[in-house]
N, CA, C and O atoms as a CHARMM CRD file, in Angstrom:
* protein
*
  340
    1    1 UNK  N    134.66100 -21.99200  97.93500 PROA 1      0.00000
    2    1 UNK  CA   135.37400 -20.84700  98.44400 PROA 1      0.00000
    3    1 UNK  C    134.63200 -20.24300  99.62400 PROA 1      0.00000
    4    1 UNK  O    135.24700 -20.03700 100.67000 PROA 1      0.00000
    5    2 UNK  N    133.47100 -19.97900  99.52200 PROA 2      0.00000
    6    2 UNK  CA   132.36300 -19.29400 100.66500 PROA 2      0.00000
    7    2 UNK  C    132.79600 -20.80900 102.03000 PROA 2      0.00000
    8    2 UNK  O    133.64200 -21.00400 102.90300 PROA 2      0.00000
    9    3 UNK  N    132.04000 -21.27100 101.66000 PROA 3      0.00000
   10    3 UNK  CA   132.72400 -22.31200 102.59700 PROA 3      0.00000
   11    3 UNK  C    133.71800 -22.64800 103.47000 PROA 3      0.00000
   12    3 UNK  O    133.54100 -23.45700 104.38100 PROA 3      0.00000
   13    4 UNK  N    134.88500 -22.01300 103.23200 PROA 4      0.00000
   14    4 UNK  CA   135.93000 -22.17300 103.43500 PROA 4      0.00000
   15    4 UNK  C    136.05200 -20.93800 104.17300 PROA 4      0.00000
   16    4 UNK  O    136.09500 -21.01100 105.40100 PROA 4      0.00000
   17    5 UNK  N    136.11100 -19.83500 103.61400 PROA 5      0.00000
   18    5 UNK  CA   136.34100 -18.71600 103.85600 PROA 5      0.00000
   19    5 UNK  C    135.36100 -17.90400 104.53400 PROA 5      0.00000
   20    5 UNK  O    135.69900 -17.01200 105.31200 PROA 5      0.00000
   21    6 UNK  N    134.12900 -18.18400 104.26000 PROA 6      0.00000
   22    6 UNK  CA   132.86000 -17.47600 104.73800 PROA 6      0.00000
   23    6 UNK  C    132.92900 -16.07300 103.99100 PROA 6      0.00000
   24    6 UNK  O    131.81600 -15.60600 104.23400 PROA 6      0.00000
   25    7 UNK  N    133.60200 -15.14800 103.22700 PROA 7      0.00000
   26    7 UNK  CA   133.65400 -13.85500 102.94600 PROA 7      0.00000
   27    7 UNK  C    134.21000 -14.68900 101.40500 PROA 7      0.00000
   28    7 UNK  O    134.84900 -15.72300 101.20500 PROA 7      0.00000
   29    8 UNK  N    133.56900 -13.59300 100.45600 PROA 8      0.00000
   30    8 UNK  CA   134.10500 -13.04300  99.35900 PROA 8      0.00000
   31    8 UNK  C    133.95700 -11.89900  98.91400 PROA 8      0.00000
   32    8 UNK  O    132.81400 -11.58900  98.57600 PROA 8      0.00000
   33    9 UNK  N    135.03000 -10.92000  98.76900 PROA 9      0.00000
   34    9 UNK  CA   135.09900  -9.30200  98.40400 PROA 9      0.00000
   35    9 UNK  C    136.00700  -9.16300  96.92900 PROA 9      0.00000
   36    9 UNK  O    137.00200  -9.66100  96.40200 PROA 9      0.00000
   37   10 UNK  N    135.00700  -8.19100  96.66600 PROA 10     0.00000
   38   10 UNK  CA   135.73800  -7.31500  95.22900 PROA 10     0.00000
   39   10 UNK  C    135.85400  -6.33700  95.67900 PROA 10     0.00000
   40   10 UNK  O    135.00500  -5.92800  96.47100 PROA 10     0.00000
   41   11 UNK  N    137.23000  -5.40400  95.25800 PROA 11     0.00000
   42   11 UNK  CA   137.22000  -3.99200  94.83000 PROA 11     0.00000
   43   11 UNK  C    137.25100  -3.46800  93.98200 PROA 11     0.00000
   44   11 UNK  O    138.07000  -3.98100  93.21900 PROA 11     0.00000
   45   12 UNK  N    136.72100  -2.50000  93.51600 PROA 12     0.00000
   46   12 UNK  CA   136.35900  -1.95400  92.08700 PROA 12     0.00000
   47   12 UNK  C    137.21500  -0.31400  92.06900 PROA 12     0.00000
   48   12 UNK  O    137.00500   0.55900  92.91100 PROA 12     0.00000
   49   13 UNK  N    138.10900  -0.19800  91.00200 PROA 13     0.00000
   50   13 UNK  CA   138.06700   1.22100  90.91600 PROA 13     0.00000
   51   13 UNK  C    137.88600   1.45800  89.47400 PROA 13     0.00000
   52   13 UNK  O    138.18000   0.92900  88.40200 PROA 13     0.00000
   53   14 UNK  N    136.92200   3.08000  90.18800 PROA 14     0.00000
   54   14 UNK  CA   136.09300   3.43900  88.99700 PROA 14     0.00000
   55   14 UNK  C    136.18700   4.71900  88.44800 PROA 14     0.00000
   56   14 UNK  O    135.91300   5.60200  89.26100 PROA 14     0.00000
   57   15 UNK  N    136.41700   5.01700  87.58300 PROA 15     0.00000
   58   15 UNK  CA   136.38900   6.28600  87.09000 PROA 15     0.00000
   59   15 UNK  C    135.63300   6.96700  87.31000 PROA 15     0.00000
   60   15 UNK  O    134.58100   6.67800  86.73900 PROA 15     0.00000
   61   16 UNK  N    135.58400   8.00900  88.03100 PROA 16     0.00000
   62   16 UNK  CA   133.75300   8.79700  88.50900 PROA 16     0.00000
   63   16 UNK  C    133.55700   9.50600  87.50500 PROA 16     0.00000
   64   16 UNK  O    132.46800  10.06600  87.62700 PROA 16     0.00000
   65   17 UNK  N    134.19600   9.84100  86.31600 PROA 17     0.00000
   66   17 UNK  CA   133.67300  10.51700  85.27600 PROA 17     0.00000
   67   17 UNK  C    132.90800  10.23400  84.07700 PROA 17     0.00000
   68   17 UNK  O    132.27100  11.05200  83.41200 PROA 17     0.00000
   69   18 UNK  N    133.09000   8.48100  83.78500 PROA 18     0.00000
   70   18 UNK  CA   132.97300   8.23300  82.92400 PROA 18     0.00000
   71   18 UNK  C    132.21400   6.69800  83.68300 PROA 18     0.00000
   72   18 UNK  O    131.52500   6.03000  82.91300 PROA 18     0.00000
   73   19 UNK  N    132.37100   6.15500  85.25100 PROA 19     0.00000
   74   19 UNK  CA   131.38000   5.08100  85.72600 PROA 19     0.00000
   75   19 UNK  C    131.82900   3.60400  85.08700 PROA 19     0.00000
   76   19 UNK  O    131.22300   2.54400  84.93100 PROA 19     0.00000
   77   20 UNK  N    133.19800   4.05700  84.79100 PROA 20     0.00000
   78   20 UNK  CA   133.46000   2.80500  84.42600 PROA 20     0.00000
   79   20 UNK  C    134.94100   2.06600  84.98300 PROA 20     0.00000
   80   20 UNK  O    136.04700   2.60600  85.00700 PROA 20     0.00000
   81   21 UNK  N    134.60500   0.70600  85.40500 PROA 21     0.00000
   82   21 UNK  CA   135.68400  -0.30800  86.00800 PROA 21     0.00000
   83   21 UNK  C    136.83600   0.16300  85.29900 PROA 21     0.00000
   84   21 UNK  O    136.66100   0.52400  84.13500 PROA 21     0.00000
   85   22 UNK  N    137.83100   0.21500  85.73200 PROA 22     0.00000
   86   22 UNK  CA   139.31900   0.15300  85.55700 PROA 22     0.00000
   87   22 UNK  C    140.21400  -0.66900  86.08400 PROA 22     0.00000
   88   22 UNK  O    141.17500  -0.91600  85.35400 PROA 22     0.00000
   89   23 UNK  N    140.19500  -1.12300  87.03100 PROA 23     0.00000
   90   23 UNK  CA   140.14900  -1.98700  87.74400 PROA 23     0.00000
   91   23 UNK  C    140.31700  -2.86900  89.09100 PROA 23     0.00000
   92   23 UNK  O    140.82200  -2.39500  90.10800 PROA 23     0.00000
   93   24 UNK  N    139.84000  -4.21100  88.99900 PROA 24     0.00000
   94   24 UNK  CA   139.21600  -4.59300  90.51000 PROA 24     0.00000
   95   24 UNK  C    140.01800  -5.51400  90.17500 PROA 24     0.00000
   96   24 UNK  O    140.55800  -5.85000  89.12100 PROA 24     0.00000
   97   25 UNK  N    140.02200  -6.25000  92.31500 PROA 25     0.00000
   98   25 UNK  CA   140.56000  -7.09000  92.85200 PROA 25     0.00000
   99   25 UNK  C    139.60700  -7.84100  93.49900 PROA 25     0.00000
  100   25 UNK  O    138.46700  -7.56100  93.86900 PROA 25     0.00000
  101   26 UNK  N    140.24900  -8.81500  93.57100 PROA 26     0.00000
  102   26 UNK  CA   138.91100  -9.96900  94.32600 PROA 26     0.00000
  103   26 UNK  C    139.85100 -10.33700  95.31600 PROA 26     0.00000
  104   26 UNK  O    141.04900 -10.08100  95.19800 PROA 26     0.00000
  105   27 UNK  N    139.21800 -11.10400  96.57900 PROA 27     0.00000
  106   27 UNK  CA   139.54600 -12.02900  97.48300 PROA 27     0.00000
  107   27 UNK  C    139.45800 -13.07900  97.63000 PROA 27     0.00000
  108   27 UNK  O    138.33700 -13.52200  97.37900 PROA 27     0.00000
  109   28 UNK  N    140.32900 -13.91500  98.02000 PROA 28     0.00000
  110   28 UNK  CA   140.61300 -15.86900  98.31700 PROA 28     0.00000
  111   28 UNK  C    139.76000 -16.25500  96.76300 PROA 28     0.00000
  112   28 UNK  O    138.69100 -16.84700  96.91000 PROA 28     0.00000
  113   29 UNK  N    140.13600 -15.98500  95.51800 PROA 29     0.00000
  114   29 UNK  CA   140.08600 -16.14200  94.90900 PROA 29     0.00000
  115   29 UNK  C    141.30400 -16.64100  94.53000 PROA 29     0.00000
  116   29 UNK  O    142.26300 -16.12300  95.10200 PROA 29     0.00000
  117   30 UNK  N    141.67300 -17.97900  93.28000 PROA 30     0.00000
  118   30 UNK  CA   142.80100 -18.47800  92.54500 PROA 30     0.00000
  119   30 UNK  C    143.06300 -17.36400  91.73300 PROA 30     0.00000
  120   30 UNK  O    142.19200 -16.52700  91.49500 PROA 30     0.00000
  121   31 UNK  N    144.54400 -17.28000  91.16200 PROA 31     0.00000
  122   31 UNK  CA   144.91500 -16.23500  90.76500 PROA 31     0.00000
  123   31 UNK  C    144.79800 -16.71000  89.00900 PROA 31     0.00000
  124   31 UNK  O    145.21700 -15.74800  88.36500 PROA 31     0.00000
  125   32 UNK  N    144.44600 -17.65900  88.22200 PROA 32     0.00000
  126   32 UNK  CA   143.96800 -17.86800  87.50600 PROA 32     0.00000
  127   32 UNK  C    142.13800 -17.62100  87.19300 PROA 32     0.00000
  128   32 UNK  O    141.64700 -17.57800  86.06500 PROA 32     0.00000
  129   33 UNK  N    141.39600 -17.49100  88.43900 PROA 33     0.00000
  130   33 UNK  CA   140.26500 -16.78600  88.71600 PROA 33     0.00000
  131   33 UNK  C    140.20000 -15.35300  88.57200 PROA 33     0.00000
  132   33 UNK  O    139.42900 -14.63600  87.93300 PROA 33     0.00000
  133   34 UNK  N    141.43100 -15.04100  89.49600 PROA 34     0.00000
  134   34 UNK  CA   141.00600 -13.23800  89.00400 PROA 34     0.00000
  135   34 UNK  C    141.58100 -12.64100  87.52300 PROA 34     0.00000
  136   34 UNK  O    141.09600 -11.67400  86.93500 PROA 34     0.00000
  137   35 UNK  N    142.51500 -13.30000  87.15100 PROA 35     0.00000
  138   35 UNK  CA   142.33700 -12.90500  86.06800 PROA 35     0.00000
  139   35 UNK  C    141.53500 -12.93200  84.80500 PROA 35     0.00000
  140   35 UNK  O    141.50200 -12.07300  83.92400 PROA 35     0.00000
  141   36 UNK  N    140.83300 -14.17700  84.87900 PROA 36     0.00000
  142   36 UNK  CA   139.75800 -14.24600  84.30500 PROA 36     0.00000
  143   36 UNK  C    138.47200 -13.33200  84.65700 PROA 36     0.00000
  144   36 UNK  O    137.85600 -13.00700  83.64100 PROA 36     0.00000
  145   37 UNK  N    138.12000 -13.01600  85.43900 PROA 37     0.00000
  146   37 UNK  CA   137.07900 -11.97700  86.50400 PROA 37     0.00000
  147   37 UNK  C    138.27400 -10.56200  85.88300 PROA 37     0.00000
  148   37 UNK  O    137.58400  -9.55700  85.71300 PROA 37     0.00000
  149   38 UNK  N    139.26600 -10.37800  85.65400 PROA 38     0.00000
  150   38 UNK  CA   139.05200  -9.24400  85.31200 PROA 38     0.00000
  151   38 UNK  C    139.20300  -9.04900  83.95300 PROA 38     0.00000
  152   38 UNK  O    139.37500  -7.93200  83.46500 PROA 38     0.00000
  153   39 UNK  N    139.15700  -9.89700  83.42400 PROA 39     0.00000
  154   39 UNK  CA   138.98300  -9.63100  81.85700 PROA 39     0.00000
  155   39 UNK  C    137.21400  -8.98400  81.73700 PROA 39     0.00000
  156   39 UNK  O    136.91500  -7.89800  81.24100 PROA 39     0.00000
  157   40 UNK  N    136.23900  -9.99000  82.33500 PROA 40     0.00000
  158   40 UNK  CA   134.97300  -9.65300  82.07600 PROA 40     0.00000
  159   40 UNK  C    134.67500  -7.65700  82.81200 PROA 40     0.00000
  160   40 UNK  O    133.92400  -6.80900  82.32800 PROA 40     0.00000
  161   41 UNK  N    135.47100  -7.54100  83.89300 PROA 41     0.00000
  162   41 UNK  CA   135.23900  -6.18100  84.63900 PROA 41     0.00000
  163   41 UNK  C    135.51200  -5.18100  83.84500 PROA 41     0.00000
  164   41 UNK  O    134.75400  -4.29000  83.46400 PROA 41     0.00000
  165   42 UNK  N    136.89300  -5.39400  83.54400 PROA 42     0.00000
  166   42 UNK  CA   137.48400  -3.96600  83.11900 PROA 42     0.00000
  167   42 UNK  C    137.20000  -3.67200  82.09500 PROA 42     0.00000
  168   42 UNK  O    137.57700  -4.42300  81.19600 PROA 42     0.00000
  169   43 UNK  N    136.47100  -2.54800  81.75900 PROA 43     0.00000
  170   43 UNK  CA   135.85800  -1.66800  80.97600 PROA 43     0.00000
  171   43 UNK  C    134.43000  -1.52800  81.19300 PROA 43     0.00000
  172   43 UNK  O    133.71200  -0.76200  80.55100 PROA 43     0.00000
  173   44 UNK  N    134.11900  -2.16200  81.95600 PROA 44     0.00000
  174   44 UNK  CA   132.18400  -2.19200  82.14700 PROA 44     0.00000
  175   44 UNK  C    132.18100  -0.82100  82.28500 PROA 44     0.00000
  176   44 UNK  O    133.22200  -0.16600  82.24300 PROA 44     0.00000
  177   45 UNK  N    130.79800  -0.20900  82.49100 PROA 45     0.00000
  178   45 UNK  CA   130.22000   0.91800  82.34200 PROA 45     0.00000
  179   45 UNK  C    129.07800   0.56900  82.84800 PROA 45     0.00000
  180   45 UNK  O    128.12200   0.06200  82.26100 PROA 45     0.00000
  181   46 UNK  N    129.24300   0.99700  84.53800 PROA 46     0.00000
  182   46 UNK  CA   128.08600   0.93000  85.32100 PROA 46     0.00000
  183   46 UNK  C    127.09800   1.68600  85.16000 PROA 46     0.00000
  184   46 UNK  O    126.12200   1.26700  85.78400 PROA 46     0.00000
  185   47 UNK  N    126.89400   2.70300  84.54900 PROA 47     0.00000
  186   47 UNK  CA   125.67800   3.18000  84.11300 PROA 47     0.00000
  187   47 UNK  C    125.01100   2.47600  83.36400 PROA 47     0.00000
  188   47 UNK  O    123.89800   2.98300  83.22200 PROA 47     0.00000
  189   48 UNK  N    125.18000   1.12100  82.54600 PROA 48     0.00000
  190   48 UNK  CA   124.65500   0.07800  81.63800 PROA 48     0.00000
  191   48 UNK  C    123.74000  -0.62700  82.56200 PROA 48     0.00000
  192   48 UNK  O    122.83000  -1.38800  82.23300 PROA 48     0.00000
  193   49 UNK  N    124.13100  -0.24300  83.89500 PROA 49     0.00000
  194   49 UNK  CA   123.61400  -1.10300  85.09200 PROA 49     0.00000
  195   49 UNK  C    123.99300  -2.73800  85.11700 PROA 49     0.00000
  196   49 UNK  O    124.50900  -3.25100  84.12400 PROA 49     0.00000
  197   50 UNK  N    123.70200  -3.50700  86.30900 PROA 50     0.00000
  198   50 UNK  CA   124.42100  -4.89400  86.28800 PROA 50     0.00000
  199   50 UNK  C    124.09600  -6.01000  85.78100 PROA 50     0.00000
  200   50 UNK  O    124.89300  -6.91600  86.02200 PROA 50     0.00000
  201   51 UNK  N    123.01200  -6.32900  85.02500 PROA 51     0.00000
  202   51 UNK  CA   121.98000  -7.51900  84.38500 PROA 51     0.00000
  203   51 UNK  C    122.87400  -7.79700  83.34100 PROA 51     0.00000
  204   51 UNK  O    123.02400  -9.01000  83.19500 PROA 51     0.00000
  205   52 UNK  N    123.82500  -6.78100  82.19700 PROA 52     0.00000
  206   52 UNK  CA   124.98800  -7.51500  81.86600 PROA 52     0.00000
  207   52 UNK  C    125.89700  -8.20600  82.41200 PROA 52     0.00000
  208   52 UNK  O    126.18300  -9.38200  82.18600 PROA 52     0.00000
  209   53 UNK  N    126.48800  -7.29400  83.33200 PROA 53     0.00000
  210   53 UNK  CA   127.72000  -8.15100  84.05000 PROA 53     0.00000
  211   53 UNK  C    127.49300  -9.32000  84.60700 PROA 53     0.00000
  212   53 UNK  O    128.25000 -10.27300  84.42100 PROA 53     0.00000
  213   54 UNK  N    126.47900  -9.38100  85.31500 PROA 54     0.00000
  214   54 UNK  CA   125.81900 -11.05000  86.11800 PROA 54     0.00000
  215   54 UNK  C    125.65500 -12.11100  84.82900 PROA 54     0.00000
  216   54 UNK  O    125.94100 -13.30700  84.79400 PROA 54     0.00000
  217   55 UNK  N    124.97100 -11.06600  83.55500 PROA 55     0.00000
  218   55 UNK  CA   124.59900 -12.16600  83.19500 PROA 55     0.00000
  219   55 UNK  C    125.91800 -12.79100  82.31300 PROA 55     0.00000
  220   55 UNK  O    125.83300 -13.92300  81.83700 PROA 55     0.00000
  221   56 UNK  N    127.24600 -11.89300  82.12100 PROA 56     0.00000
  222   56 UNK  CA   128.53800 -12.37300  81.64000 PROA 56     0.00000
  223   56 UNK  C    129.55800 -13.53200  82.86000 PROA 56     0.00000
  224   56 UNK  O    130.07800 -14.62900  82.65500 PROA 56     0.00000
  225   57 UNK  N    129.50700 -12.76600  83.95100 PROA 57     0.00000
  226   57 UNK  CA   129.54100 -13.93300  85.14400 PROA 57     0.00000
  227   57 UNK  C    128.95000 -15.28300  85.02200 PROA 57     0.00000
  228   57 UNK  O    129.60300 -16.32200  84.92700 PROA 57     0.00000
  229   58 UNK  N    127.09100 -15.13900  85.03700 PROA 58     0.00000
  230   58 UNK  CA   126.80000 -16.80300  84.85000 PROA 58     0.00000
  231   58 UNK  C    127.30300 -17.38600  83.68400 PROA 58     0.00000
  232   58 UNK  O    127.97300 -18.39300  83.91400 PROA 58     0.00000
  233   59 UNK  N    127.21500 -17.13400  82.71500 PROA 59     0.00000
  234   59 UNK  CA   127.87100 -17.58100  81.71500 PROA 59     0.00000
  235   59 UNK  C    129.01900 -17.97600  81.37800 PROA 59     0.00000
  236   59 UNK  O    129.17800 -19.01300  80.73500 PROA 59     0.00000
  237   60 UNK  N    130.15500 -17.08000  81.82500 PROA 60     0.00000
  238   60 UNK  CA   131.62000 -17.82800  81.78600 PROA 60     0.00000
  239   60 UNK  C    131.98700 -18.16100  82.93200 PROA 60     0.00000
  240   60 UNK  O    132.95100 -18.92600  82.93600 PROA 60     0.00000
  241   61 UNK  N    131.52100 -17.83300  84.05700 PROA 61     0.00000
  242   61 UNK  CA   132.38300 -18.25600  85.60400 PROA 61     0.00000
  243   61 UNK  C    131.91900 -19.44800  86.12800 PROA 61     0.00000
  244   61 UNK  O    131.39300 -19.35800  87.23800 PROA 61     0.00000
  245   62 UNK  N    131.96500 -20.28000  85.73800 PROA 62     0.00000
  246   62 UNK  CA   130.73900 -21.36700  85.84000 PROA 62     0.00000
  247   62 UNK  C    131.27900 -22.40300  87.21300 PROA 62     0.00000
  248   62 UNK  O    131.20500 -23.62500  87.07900 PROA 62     0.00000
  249   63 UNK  N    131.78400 -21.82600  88.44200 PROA 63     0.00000
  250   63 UNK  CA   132.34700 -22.37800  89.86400 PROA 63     0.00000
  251   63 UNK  C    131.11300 -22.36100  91.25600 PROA 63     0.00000
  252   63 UNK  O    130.04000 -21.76000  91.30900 PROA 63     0.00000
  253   64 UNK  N    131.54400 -22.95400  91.92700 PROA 64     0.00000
  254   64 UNK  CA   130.64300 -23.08000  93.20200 PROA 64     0.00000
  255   64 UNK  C    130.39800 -21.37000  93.54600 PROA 64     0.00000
  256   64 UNK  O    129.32700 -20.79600  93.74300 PROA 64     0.00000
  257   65 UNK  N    132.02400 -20.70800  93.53800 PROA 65     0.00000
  258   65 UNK  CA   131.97600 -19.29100  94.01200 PROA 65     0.00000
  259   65 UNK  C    130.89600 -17.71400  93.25500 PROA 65     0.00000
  260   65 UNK  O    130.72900 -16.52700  93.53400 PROA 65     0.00000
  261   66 UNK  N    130.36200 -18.82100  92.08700 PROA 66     0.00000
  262   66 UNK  CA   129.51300 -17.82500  91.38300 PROA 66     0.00000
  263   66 UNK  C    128.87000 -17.13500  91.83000 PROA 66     0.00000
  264   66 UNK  O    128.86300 -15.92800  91.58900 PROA 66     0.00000
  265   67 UNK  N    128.05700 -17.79700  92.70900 PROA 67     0.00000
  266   67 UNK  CA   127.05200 -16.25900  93.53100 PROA 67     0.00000
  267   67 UNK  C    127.52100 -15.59400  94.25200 PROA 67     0.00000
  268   67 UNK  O    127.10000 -14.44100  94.16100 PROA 67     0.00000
  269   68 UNK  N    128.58500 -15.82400  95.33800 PROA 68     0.00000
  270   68 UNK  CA   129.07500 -14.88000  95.68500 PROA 68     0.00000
  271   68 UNK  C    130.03100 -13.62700  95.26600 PROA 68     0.00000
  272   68 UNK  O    130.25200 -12.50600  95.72400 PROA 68     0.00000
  273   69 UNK  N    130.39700 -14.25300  94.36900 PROA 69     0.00000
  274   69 UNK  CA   130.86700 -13.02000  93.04100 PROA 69     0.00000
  275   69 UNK  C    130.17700 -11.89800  92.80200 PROA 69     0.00000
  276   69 UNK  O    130.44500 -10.69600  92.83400 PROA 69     0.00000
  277   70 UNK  N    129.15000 -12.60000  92.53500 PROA 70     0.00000
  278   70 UNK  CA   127.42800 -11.50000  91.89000 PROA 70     0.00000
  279   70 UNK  C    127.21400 -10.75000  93.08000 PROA 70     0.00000
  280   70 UNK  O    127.20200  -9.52100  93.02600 PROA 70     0.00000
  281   71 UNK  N    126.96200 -11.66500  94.67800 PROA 71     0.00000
  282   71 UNK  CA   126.56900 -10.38200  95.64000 PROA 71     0.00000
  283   71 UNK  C    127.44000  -9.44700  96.25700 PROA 71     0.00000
  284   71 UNK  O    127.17000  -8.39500  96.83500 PROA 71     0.00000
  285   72 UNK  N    128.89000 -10.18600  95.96800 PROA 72     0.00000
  286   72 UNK  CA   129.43900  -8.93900  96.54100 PROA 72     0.00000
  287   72 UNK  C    130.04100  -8.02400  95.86800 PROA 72     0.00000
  288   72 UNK  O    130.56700  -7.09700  96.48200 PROA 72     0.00000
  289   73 UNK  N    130.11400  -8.10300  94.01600 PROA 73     0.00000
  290   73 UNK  CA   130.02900  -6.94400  93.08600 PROA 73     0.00000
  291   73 UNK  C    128.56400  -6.32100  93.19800 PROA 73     0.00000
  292   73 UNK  O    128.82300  -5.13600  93.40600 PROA 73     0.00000
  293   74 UNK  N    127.16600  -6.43800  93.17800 PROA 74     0.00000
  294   74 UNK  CA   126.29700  -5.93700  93.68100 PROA 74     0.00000
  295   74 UNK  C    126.53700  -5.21400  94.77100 PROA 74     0.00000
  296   74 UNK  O    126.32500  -4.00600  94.67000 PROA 74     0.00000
  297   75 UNK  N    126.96700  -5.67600  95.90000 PROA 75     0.00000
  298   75 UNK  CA   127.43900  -4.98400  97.30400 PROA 75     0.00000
  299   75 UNK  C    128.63500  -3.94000  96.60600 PROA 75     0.00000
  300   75 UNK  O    128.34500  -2.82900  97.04800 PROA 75     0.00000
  301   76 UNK  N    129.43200  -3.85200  96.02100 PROA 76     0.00000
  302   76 UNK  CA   130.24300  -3.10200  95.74700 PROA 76     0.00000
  303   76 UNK  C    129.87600  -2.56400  94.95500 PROA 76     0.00000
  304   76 UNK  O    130.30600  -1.42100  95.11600 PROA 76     0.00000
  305   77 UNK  N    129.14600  -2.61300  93.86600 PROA 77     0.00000
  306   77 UNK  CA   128.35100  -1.24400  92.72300 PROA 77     0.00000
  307   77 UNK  C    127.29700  -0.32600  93.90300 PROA 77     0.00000
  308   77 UNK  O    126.91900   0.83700  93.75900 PROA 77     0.00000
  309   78 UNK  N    127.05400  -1.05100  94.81400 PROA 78     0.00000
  310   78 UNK  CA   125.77500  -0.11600  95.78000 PROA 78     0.00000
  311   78 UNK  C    126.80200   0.88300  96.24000 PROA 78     0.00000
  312   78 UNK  O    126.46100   2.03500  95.97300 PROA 78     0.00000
  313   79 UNK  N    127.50300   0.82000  96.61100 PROA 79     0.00000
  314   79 UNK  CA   128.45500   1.47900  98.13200 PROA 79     0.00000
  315   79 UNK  C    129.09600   2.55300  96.69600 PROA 79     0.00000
  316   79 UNK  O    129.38100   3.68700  97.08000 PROA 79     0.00000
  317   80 UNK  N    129.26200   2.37600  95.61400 PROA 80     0.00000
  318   80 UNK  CA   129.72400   3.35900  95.11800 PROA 80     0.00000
  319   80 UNK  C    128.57900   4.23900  94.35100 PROA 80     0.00000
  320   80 UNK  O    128.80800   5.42600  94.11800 PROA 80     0.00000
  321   81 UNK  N    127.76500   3.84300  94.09400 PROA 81     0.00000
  322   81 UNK  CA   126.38600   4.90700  93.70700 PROA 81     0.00000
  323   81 UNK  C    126.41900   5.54900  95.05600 PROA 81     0.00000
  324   81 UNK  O    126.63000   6.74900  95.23300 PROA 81     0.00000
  325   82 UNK  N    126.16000   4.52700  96.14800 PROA 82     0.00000
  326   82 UNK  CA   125.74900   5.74800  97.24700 PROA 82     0.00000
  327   82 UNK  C    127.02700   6.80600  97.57400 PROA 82     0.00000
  328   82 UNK  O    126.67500   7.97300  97.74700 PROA 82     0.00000
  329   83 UNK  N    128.08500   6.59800  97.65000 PROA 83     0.00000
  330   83 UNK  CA   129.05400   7.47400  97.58800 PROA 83     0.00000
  331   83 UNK  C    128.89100   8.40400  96.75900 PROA 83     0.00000
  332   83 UNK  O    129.25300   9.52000  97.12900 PROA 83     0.00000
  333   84 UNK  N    128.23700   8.24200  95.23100 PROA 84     0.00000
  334   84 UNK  CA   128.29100   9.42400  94.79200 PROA 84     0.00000
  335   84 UNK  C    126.78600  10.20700  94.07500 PROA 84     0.00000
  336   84 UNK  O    126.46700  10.82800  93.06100 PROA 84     0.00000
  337   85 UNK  N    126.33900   9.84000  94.99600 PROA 85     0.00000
  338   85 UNK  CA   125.14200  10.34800  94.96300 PROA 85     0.00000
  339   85 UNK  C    124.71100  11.36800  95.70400 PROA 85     0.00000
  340   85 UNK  O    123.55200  11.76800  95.59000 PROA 85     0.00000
């Protein structure tokens, strides 16, 4: 997918009260992909911080596109701490 595309993006929406996924969209992702990716999202609780979620990603997402999954939900948990910080 990176390959191809050079970009992979998630969007996340989050409850600011409670810090938790409700839910996200991915890009040039198969649509049998995102739904799987959002089974693992929705309900996380980013205050748990991300060493779960990555480590539920390596474990079931098991595609070439795996790491870029991880950095650009990383890239997207940053941009929303700093927003509300």
């Amino acid at each position: 997918m990176y390959e191809k595309y050079k970009y992979a993006g998630i969007v996340l929406e989050i409850e600011q009260n409670t810090h938790i996924v409700i839910d996200v969209e991915f890009t040039v992702i198969t649509d049998l992909t995102k739904k799987f990716l959002r089974k693992i999202f929705i309900g996380y609780d980013l205050t748990q911080g991300l060493d779960e979620l990555i480590r539920l990603v390596k474990k079931h997402y098991l595609a070439p596109s795996q790491q870029a999954i991880i950095v650009a939900m990383e890239a997207a948990v940053q941009r929303y701490w700093n927003s509300v910080s």
